[in-house]
N, C-alpha and C positions, 0 to 999 in steps of 0.2 A: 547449591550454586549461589555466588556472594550476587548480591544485590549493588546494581550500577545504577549513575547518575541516566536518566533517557538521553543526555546530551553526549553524552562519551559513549554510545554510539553513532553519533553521526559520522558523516565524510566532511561536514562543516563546522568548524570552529566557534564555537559564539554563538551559535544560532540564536536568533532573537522567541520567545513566545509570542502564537501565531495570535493570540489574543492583542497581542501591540499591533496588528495589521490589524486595516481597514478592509474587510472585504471585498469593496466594489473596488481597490486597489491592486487586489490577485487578477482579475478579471477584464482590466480596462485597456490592455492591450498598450501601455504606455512604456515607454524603452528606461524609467528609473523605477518602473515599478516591480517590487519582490515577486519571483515567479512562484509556482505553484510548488506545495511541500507532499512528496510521495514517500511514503513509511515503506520499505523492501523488510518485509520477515522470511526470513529463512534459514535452518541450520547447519547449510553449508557455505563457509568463507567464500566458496568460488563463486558462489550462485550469488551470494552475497555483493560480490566486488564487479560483478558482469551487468547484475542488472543496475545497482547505482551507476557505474559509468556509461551503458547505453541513457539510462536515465541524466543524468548532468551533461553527456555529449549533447543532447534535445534544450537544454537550461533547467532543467528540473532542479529543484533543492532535492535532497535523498538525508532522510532518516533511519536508522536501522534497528532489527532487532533478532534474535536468534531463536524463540522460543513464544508460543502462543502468551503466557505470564507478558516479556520482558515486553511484544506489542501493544500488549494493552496498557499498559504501564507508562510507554513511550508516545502513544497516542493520546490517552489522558494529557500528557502534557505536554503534547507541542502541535496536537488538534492539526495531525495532515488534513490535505487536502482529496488523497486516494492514498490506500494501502495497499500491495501484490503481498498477497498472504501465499505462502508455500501449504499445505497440506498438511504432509507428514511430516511432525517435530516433536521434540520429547518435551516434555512437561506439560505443555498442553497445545492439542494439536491443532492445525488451521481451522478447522471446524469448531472444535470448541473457543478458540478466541474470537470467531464472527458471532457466532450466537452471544457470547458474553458480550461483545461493542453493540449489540444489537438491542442489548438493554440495558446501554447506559446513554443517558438524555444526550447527554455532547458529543457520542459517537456514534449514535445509530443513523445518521446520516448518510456517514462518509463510506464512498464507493469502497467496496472490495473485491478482489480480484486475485480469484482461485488460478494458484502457480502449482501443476503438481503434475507427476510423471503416470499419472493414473486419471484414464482418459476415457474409461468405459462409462458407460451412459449413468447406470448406479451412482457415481461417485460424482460427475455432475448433477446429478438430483439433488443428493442428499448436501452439492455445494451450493444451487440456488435454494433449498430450504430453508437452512439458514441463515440465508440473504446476501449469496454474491450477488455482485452487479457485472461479472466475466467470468471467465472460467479460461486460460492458456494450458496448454500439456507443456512438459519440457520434453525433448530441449524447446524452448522458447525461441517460435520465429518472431524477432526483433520488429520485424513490418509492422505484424498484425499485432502485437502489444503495444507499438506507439498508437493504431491506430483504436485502438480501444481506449487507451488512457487518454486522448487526444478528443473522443467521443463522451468520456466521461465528466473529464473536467469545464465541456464546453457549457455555455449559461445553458441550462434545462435538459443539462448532459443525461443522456440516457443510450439505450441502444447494445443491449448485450450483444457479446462478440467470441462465439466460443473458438478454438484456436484446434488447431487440427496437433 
């Protein structure tokens, strides 16, 4: 698979590096200030284009990536704020791209949030192991993913929210 710019996937043009933002700027609830940047991995176009536009209908920035590799890649360098990691993906799968952001210094922070069509108690285990901060099944009810992601990004966000 050829090797992309992180930026050409987005749904944004230009995006700036989130390292030019001032943090307590994400956060301060002020009407010029840049909203919050959420990373959608998953290797389906559809899934793809559904969750950015529920996402950007709310003002969300949405970043993209199609492959456990291409997230970590895209994270490294545009440092979202929450990533909706999919599960099942070829090259390397949800789980193993949490566990990898999990040990690196600049992404073991950031929330993640298991998207996956496998909803048995096992595979939420072994998805807070290693270290979501949600867990939704697909199809994804739209509610309860704002309201997790809404949870998460809030100052001292926490509050797992597994999704029926």
């Amino acid at each position: 698979m050829e090797s992309k710019s992180p930026l050409e996937t987005t749904a944004l043009p230009d995006l700036p590096e989130r390292e030019a933002v001032d943090n307590k700027d994400l956060n301060s609830g002020e009407t010029d200030s840049p909203k919050f940047l959420i990373l959608v991995v998953d290797d389906s176009a559809d899934n793809v284009a559904m969750l950015s536009l529920a996402l950007q209908q709310e003002g969300y920035r949405v970043v993209t990536a199609t492959n456990g590799e291409e997230a970590i890649s895209v994270a490294r360098h545009t440092q979202p704020n929450l990533v909706l990691m999919d599960i099942s993906m070829p090259t390397l799968d949800g789980l193993g791209a949490t566990r990898r952001m999990r040990e690196i210094d600049e992404l073991r922070d950031i929330p993640v949030v298991a998207i996956t069509a496998f909803g048995t108690e096992g595979f939420q285990r072994a998805a807070y192991d290693v270290g979501v901060s949600g867990y939704l099944t697909k199809p994804v009810d739209f509610r309860r993913m704002h309201q997790l992601v809404a949870r998460l990004l809030a100052p001292g966000g926490s509050g797992n929210l597994v999704g029926p």
